[in-house]
C-alpha positions in Angstrom: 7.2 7.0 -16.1 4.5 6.9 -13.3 5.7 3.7 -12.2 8.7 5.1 -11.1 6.5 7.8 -9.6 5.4 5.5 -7.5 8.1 4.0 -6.7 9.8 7.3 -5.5 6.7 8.5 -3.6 7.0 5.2 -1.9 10.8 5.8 -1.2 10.4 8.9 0.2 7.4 7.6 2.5 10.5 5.3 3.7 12.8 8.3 4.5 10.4 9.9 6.1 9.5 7.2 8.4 6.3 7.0 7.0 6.0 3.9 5.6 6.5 0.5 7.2 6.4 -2.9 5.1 6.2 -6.8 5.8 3.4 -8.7 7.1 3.0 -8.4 10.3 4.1 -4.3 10.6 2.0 -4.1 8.0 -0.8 -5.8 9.8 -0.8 -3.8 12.8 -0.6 -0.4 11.3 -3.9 -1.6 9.6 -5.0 -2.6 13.2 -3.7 0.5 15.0 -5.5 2.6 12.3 -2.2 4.1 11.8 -2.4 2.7 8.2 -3.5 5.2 5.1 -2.8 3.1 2.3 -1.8 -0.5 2.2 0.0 -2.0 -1.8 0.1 -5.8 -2.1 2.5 -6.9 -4.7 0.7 -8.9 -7.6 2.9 -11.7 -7.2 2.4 -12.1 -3.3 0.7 -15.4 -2.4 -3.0 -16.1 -2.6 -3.3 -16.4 1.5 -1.2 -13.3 1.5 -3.7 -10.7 -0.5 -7.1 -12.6 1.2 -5.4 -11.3 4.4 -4.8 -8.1 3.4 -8.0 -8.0 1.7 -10.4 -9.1 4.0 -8.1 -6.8 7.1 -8.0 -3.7 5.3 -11.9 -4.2 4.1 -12.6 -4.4 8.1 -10.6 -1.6 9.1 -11.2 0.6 6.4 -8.0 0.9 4.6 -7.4 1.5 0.7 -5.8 -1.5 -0.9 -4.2 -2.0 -4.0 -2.4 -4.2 -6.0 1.1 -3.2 -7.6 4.6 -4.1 -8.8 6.2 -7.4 -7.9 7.6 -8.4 -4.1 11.5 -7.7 -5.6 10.2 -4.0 -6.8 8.2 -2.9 -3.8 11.2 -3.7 -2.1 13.8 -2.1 -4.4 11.6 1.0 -4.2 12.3 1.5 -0.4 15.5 -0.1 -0.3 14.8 -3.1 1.4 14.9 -6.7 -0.1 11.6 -8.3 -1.1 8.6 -7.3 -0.1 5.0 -8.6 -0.5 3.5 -5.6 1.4 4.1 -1.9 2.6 1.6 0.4 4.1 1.9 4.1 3.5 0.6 5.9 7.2 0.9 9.5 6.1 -2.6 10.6 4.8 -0.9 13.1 2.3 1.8 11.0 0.8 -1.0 8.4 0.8 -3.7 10.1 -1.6 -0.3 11.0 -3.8 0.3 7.7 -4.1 -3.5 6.8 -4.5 -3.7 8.9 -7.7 -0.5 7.8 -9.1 -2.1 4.4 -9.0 -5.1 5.6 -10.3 -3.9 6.6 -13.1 -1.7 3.5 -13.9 -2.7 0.9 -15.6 -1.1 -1.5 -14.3 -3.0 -1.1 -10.8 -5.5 -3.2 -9.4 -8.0 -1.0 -6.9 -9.2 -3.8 -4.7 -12.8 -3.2 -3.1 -12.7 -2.4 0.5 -16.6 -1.5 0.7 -16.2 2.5 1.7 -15.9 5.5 0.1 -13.2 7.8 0.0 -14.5 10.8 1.9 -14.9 8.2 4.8 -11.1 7.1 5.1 -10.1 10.9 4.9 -11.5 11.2 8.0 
């Protein structure tokens, strides 16, 4: 049940234009600092979560792992996807505790606290 939570918080990040997914969208909202929350699918390519990993430890960004490329895209209505980023603070701590509470979420380690990506 709280995978399709997620899944429908994501969705309606998508509606409401708050959301943008793929690589290199994904990349510069992390860049931009327009990025709140970034989700790497678990099956995504090892080059593909060291990037993410290493740009959203930089920048500040929570990262997580979750879902496969084919449901992270389902979930928005787009075709695969390795990545999305969430850019709405609100829908993004939603989305943070859903995953919090899953177990099937990895938490990668981005080397800040929370209070300091609130900001």
């Amino acid at each position: 049940m709280k995978q399709n939570k997620i899944f429908s918080l994501l969705g309606i990040a998508m509606r409401g234009r708050n959301l943008v997914s793929g690589e290199y969208q994904s990349l510069e909202a992390v860049r931009t600092g327009a990025a709140a929350l970034m989700i790497v699918a678990q099956d995504a390519s090892d080059n593909t979560k060291k990037l993410f990993s290493d740009k959203c430890s930089f920048y500040g960004v929570p990262i997580f792992r979750y879902g496969t490329k084919e449901s992270l895209g389902r979930a928005i209505g787009k075709d695969m996807r390795s990545s999305v980023c969430v850019c709405d603070r609100g829908l993004a701590e939603a989305v943070i505790s859903q995953l919090r509470e899953e177990s099937g979420a990895i938490e990668a380690e981005t080397g800040m606290e929370e209070k300091e990506w609130r900001k």
